[in-house]
N, C-alpha and C positions, 0 to 999 in steps of 0.2 A: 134444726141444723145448728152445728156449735158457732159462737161467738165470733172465731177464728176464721173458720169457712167462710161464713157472711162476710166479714170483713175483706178476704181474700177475694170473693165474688164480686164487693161491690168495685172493689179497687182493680178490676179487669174490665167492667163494664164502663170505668172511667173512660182507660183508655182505647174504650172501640167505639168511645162516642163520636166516631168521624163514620163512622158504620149508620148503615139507615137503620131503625127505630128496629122493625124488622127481622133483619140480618142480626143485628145486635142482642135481639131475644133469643132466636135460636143457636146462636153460640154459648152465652148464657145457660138455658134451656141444659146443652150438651155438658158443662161443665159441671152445671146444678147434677149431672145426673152420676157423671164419673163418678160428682164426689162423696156421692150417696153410696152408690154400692160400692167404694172404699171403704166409706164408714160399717157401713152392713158386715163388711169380711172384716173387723174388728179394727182396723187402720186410724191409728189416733187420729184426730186433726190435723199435726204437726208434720205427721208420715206424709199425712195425704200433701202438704201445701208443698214439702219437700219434694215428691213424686211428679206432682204436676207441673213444679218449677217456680220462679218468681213471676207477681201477676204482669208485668212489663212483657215480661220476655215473651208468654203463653200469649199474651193479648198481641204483641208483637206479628208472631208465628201465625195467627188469626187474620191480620190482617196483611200481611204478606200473604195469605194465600188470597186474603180476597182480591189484592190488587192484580194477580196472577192471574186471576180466574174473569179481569177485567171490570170489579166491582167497585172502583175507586173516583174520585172526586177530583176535577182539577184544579177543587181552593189546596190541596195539597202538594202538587206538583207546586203552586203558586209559595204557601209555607215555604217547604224545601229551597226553592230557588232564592226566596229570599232572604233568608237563613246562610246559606253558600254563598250568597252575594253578599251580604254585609258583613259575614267571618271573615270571609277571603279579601275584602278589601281592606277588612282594617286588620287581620295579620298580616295580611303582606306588606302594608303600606303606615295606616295610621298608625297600630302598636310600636314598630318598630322605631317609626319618628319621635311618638310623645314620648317613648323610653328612654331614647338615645338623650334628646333634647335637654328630658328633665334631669337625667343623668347628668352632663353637660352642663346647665344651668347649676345645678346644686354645686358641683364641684367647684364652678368659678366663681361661686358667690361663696366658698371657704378660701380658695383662693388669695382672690383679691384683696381683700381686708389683707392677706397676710406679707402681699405683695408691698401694701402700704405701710404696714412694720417695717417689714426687710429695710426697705428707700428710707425710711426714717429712721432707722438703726443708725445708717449707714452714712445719714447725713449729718447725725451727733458725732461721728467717728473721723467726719471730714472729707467722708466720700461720697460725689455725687453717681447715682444710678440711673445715666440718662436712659439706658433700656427699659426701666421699671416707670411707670408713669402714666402723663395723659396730655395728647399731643392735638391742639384745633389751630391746622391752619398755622402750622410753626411755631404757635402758644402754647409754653407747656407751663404748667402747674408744680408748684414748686414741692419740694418731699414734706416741709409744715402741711399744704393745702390740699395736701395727697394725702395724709392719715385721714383726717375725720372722710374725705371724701371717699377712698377707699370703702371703707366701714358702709355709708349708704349705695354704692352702687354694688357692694356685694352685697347687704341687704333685699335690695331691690332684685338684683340676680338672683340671690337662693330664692326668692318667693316666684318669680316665675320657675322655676325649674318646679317648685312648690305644686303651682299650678299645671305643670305639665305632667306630673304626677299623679295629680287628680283628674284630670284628663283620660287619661291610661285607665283610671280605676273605675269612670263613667261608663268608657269606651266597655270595658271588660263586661260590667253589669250588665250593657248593653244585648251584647251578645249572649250574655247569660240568657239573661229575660226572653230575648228570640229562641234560645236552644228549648227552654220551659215552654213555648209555646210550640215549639214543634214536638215539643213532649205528650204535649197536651192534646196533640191532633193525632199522636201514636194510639 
């Protein structure tokens, strides 16, 4: 058998390794056979892997019928659910918070710093910007001790937004790595 075949073959039998040992030979077996007497009536390799389709899909269809046919595991049912439960929680819920957030965070940690120019522009010009600032308890911090302070609490700001970012990107992996594992049990 060519190179290709084999390859194609083995990479079907990947995915019906949720199939018992058994089951998984005779479908094997069936496909080993197709693609023999393709090859026989002169059908390149390429034809054949073309005709039968990609091995996901083929090995898909495989096991969709065996689930149908009530030949199925309920560590997959198990898979599935929790694949659906951890997507669906964190798209509906955690992506949209760490995005928003980190969103959020970044912006006001450009912000801020810039807000502490403006107030010190404006305090070289003889005008005070009591709206721009930082107020504790009726104490406010004068537009001098509002530049450098500025600068680190937007600092501080963009680096958690920083972090809510990477968050998101953890989150994402996450659900990847699960989706690969229910790939795996395909």
């Amino acid at each position: 058998m060519d190179q290709k075949l084999i390859e194609y073959r083995n990479k079907i039998e990947r995915y019906l390794r949720t199939l018992d040992a058994a089951e998984r030979a005779d479908i094997v077996k069936e496909i080993e056979s197709e693609m023999f007497e393709l090859s026989q009536d002169g059908i390149s390799p390429d034809a054949i892997i073309e005709r039968l389709g990609g091995a996901k899909e083929l090995a898909s269809a495989y096991l969709g019928d065996s689930i149908v046919q009530g030949r199925f595991h309920f560590k997959k049912i198990g898979v599935f659910l929790a694949f659906y439960f951890l997507s669906g929680i964190s798209g509906l819920i955690v992506l949209p918070f760490t995005v928003l957030s980190a969103l959020a965070f970044m912006i006001s940690g450009i912000m801020i710093p810039i807000a502490g120019i403006i107030k010190f522009a404006a305090h070289l010009q003889g005008t005070e910007m009591m709206q721009i600032g930082i107020n504790f308890d009726g104490l406010s911090v004068g537009a001098v001790a509002f530049l450098p302070l500025s600068f680190i609490i937007g600092a501080i700001t963009f680096a958690v937004g920083v972090l809510a970012w990477k968050l998101t990107l953890l989150v994402i992996r996450i659900i990847g790595k699960s989706r690969k594992t229910i790939d795996n049990h395909l």
